[in-house]
C-alpha positions in Angstrom: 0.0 0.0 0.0 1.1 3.5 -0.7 2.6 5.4 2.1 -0.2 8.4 2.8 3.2 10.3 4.0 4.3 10.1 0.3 4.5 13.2 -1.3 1.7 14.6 -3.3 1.5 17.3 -6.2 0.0 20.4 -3.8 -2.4 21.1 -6.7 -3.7 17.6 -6.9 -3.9 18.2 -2.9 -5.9 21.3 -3.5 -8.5 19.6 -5.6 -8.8 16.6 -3.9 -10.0 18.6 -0.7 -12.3 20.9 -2.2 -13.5 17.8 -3.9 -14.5 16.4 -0.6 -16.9 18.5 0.5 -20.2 18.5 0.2 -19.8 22.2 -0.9 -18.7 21.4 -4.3 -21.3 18.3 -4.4 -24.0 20.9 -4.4 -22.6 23.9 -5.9 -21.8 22.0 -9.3 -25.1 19.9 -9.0 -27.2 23.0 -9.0 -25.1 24.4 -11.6 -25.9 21.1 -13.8 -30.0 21.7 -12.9 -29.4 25.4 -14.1 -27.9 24.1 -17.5 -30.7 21.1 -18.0 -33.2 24.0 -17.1 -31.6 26.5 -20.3 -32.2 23.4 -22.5 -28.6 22.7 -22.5 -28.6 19.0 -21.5 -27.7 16.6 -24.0 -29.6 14.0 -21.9 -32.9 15.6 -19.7 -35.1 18.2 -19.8 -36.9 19.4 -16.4 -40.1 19.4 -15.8 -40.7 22.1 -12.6 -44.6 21.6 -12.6 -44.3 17.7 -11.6 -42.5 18.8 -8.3 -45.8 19.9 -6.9 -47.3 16.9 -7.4 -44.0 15.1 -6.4 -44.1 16.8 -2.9 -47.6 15.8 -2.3 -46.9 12.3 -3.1 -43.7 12.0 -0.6 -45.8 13.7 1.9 -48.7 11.2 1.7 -45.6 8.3 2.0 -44.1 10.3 4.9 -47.5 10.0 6.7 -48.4 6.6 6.2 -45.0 5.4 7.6 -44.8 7.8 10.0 -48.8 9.2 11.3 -47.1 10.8 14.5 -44.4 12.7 12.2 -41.9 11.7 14.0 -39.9 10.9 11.6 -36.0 9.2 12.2 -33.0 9.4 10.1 -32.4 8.0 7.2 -30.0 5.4 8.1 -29.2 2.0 7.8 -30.6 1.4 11.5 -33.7 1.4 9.6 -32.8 -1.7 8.1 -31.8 -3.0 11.0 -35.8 -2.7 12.1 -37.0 -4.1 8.5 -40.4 -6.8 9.6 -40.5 -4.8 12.7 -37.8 -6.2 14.3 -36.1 -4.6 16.7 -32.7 -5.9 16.1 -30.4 -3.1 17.6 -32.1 -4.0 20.7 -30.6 -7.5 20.8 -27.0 -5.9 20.0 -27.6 -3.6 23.0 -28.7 -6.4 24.9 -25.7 -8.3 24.6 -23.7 -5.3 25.0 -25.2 -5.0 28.6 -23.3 -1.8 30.8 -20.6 -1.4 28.8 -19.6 2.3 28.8 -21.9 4.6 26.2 -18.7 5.0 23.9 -17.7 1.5 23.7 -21.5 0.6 22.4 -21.0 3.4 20.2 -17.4 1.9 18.5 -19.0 -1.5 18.7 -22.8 0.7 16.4 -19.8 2.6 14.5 -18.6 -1.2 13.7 -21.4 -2.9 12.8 -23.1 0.5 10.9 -19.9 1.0 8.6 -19.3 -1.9 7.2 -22.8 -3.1 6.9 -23.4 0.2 4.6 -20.0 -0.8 2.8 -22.0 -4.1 1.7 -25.5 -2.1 0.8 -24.4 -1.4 -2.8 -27.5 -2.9 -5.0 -28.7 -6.4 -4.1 -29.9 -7.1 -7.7 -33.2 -8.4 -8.4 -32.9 -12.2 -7.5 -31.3 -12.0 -4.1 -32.5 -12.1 -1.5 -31.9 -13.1 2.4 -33.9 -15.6 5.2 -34.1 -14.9 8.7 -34.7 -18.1 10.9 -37.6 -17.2 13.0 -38.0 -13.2 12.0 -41.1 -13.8 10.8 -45.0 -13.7 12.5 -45.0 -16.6 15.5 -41.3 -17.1 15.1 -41.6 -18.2 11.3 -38.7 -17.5 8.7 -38.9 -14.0 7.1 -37.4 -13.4 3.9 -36.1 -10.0 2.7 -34.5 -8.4 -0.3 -32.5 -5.2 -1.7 -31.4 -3.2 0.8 -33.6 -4.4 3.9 -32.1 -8.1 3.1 -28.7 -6.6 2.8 -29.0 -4.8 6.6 -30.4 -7.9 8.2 -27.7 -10.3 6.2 -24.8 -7.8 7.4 -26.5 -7.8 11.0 -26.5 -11.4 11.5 -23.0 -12.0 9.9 -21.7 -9.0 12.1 -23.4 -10.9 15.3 -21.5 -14.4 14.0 -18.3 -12.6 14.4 -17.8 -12.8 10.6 -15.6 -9.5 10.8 -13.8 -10.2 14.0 -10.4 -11.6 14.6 -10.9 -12.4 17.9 -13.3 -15.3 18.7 -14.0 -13.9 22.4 -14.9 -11.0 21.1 -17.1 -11.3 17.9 -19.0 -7.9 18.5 -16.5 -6.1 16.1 -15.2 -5.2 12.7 -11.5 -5.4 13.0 -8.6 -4.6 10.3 -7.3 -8.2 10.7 -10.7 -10.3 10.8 -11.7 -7.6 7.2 -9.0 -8.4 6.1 -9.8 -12.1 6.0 -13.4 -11.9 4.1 -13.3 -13.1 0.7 -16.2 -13.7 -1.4 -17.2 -17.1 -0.5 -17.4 -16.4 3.1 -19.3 -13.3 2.1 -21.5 -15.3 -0.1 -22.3 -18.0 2.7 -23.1 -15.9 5.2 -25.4 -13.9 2.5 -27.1 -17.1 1.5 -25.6 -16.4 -2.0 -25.8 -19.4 -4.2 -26.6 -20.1 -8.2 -30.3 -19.4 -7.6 -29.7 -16.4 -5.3 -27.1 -14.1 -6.9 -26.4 -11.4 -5.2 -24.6 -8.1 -7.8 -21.0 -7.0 -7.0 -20.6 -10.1 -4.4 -16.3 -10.2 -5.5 -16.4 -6.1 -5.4 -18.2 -6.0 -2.1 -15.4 -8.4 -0.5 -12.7 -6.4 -1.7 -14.0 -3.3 -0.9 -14.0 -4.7 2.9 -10.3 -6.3 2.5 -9.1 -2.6 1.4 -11.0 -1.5 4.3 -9.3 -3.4 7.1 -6.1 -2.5 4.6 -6.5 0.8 5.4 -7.3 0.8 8.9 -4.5 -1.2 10.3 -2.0 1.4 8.2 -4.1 4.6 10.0 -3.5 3.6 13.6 -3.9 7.5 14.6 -7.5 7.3 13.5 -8.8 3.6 13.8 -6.5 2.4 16.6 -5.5 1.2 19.0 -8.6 -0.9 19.4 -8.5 -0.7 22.9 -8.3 2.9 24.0 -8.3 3.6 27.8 -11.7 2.0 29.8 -13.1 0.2 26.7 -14.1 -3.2 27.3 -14.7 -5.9 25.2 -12.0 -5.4 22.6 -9.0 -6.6 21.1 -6.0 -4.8 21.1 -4.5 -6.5 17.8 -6.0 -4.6 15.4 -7.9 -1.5 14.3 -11.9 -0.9 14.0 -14.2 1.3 12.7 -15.0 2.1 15.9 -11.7 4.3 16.5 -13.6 7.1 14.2 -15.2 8.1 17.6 -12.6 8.6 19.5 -10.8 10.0 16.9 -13.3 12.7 16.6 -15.0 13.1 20.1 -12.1 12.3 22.3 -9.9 9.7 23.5 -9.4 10.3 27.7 -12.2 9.1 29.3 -14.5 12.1 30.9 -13.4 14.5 28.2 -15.4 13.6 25.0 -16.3 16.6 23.3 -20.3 17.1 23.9 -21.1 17.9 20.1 -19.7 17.1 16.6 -21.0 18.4 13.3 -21.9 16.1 10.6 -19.2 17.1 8.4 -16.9 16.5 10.4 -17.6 13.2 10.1 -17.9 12.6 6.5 -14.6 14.7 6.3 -12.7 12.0 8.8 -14.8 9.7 5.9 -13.5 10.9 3.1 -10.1 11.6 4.3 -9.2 8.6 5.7 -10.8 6.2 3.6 -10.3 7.4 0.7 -8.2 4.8 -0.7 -10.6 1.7 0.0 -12.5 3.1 -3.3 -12.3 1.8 -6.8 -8.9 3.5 -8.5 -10.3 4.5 -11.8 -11.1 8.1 -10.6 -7.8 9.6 -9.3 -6.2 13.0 -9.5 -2.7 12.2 -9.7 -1.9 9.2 -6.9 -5.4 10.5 -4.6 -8.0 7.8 -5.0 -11.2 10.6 -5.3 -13.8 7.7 -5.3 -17.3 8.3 -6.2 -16.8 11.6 -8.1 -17.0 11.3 -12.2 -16.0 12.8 -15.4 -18.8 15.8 -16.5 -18.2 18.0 -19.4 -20.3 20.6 -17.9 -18.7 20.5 -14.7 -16.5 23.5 -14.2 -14.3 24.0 -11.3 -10.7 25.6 -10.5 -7.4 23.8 -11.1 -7.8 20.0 -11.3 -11.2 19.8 -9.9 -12.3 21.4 -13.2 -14.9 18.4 -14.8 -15.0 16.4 -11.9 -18.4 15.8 -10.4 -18.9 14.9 -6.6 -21.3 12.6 -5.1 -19.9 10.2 -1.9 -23.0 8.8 -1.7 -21.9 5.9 0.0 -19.6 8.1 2.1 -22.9 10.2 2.9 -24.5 7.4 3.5 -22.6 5.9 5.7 -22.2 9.4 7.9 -26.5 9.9 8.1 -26.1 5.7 9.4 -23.7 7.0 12.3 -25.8 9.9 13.4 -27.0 7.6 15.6 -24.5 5.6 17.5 -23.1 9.0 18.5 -26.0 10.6 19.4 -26.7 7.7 21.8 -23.6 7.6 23.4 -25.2 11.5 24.7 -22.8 13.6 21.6 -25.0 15.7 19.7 -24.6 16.6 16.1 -25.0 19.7 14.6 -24.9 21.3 10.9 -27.7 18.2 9.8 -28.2 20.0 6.7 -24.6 20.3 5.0 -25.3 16.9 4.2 -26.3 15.8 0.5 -29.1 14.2 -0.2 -28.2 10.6 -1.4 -28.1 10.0 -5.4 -28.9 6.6 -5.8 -31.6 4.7 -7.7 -34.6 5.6 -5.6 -34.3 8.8 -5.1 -33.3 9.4 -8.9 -35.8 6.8 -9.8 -39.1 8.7 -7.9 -37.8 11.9 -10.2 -37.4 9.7 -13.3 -40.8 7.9 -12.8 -43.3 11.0 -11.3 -41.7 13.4 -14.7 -39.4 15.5 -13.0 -36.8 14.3 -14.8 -37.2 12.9 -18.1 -34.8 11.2 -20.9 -34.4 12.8 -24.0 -35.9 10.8 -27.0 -32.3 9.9 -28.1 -31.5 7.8 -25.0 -32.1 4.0 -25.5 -34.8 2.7 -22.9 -33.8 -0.3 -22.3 -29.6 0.4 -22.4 -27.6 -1.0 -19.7 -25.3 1.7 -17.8 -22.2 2.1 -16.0 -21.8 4.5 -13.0 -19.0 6.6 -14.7 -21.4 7.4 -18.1 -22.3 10.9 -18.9 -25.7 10.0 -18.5 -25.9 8.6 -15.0 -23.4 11.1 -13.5 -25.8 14.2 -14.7 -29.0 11.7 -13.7 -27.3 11.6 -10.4 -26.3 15.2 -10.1 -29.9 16.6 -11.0 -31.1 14.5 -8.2 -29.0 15.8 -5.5 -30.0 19.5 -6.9 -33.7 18.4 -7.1 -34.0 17.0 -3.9 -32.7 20.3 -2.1 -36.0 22.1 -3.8 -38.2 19.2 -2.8 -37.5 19.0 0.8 -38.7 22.1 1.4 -42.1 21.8 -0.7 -42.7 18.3 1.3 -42.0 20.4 4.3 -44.8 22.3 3.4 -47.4 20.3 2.8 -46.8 18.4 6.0 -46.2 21.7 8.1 -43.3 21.3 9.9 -40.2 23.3 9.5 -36.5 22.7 8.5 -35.5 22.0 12.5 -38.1 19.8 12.6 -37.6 17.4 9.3 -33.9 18.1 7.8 -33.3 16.5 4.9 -32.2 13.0 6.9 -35.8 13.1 7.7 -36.9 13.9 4.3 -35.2 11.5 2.9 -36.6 8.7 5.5 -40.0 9.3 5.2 -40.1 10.3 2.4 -38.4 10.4 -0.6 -36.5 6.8 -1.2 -39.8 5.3 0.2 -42.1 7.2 -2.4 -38.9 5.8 -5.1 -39.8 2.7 -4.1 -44.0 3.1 -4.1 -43.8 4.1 -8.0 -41.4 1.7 -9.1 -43.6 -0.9 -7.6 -46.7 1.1 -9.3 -44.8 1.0 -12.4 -42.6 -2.0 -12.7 -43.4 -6.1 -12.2 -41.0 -6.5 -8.5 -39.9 -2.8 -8.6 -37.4 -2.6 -10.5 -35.6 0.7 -10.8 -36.0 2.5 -13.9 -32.2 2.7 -15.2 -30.4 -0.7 -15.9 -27.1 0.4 -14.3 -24.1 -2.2 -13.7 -22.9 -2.1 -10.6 -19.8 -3.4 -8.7 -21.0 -3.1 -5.5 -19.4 0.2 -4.7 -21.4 2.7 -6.2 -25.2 1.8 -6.2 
């Protein structure tokens, strides 16, 4: 692995960290809207009328998931409830009193690399839970519920653990074991249940632990002062708290902001991503090529998204919250462009293809095509939060975009597409690798 002390060209250095901001996500997503919008898209036109009647259609969603309004995060926890099961519950339980901020590196654990694995499941996969089902029946899930209870169970089986006495933990040394059978088994993978990206998602967590065990200033040692449970052989995950609330006992800092922790995100795992998008030897990971992307120095053309990144920082709003930190700043965060949100502006007409684009063509994450797709999204969501706001009466305080997004607008993806398409199918054929979508 490349020393991170190495060297770098201070211009490539520049870019890369204004390219890691959600700053420049936004900024050149709006400014792709603003072009689509003058009729200078060679791929969309924009359809503003249809957000009314999008809004109204994510509020309805919002309230018949949520009735109270009380609407969570979007997160992966939510996964973690899918049948409404209570699963974090059972973590916690076997957690017993261990100190708030060793639950919340054992969460940080479990949370990060199970949204490492929630890339698209593909339409044939899917997972079955002994006795998660009604009277203690099996349940069966699939797409990105089945992911989050397949990732649960295999974190609960020590599957990411070195240490057998200790399987409650993702370590550097037990990630970098995975491969993709032992993936595979524990996701009930087999000829008739494929699951996409299966190779992709098992290197992606080999890189991981890679990374970790070279970053012991961030994700070690695993057993800081009055943590129990843990081994002190290797990195986790968890080390991200500490790292960025405090390491002494007593003196964790009471709040973080959310960028903060994306930033720690994007800085220091950077190099687990795919290394076709670089600038120089910096690994930029899920930002892409755009013509009409413009930008200083060697950002110029490069398009932002870390949606999984993002992702993964709204799925540990949580376990630092709980552990009493509280997180500010909410809305610097992006919303996510993935295939339901992109999907519910493709299918309700906000977005629409131009008659030149092939319905039926397959697609990979770095075309033109998806990068814009995904870009308009990000932009578009940003005016619809505010409309579903609206119509539900509450205010930005009381449903950021987290909550936007939960109740919201990757459910009401997911209502059309169903409406729409035999199983739900998404409306883009995109291939993934497991890292992306």
């Amino acid at each position: 692995m490349k020393d991170a002390a190495t060297a770098v060209d201070p211009l490539d250095q520049q870019a890369a960290d204004l390219l890691r901001g959600t700053d420049a996500v936004r900024a050149r997503a709006h400014a792709l809207l603003a072009r689509a919008r003058r009729g200078e898209s060679a791929w969309f036109t924009v359809h503003d009328d249809a957000l009314t009647q999008t809004a109204a259609l994510v509020a309805e969603v919002t309230r018949e998931r949520y009735p109270d309004l009380k609407i969570p995060y979007h997160s992966r926890w939510r996964h973690f409830e899918a049948g409404g099961v209570n699963r974090a519950a059972w973590l916690n339980a076997l957690l017993g009193a261990a100190p708030p901020a060793e639950k919340a590196r054992t969460q940080i654990d479990l949370a990060l690399v199970s949204v490492l694995l929630d890339a698209g499941a593909g339409p044939d996969w899917s997972y079955q839970e002994a006795g998660g089902g009604p009277g203690g029946q099996p349940a069966i899930y699939a797409r990105s519920e089945g992911l989050g209870v397949a990732s649960f169970h295999a974190f609960m089986a020590g599957l990411f653990s070195s240490d057998h006495d200790h399987p409650l933990q993702a370590d550097a040394v037990g990630l970098q074991r995975v491969t993709a059978e032992t993936l595979g088994a524990a996701f009930q993978v087999s000829e008739r249940n494929p699951l996409v990206g299966l190779e992709g998602r098992a290197a992606l967590l080999r890189r991981l632990g890679e990374v970790m065990a070279a970053n012991p200033a961030v994700f070690g040692p695993s057993n800081p002062a009055g943590a129990t449970g843990s081994t002190a052989a290797s990195a986790r995950p968890g080390g991200l708290f500490d790292f960025l609330v405090g390491r002494n006992p007593g003196e964790l800092a009471q709040q973080v902001q959310a960028h903060e922790i994306l930033g720690a995100l994007l800085a220091h795992l950077s190099p687990i991503w795919p290394a076709q998008n670089r600038i120089g030897d910096m690994a930029l990971g899920d930002c892409w090529r755009h013509p009409g992307v413009h930008g200083p120095g060697h950002s110029h053309g490069w398009m932002p998204f870390h949606k999984l990144s993002q992702w993964l920082t709204y799925s540990l709003l949580e376990p630092f919250e709980w552990a009493g930190v509280t997180v500010t700043g909410l809305d610097a965060l992006t919303g996510l462009p993935e295939y339901r949100n992109g999907g519910l502006l493709l299918d309700a007409g906000v977005l629409r293809p131009r008659a030149s684009v092939p319905p039926a063509r397959s697609w990979e994450a770095g075309d033109e095509f998806i990068v814009e797709w995904r870009a308009l999204t990000v932009a578009l969501l940003d005016e619809l939060a505010p409309r579903v706001r609206d119509v539900l009466g509450l205010t930005a305080a009381q449903m950021p975009l987290a909550c936007v997004l939960e109740g919201g607008t990757w459910a009401a993806g997911r209502v059309l597409a169903r409406r729409l398409r035999e199983g739900g199918a998404p409306p883009l054929n995109i291939v993934s690798d497991g890292t992306v979508f």
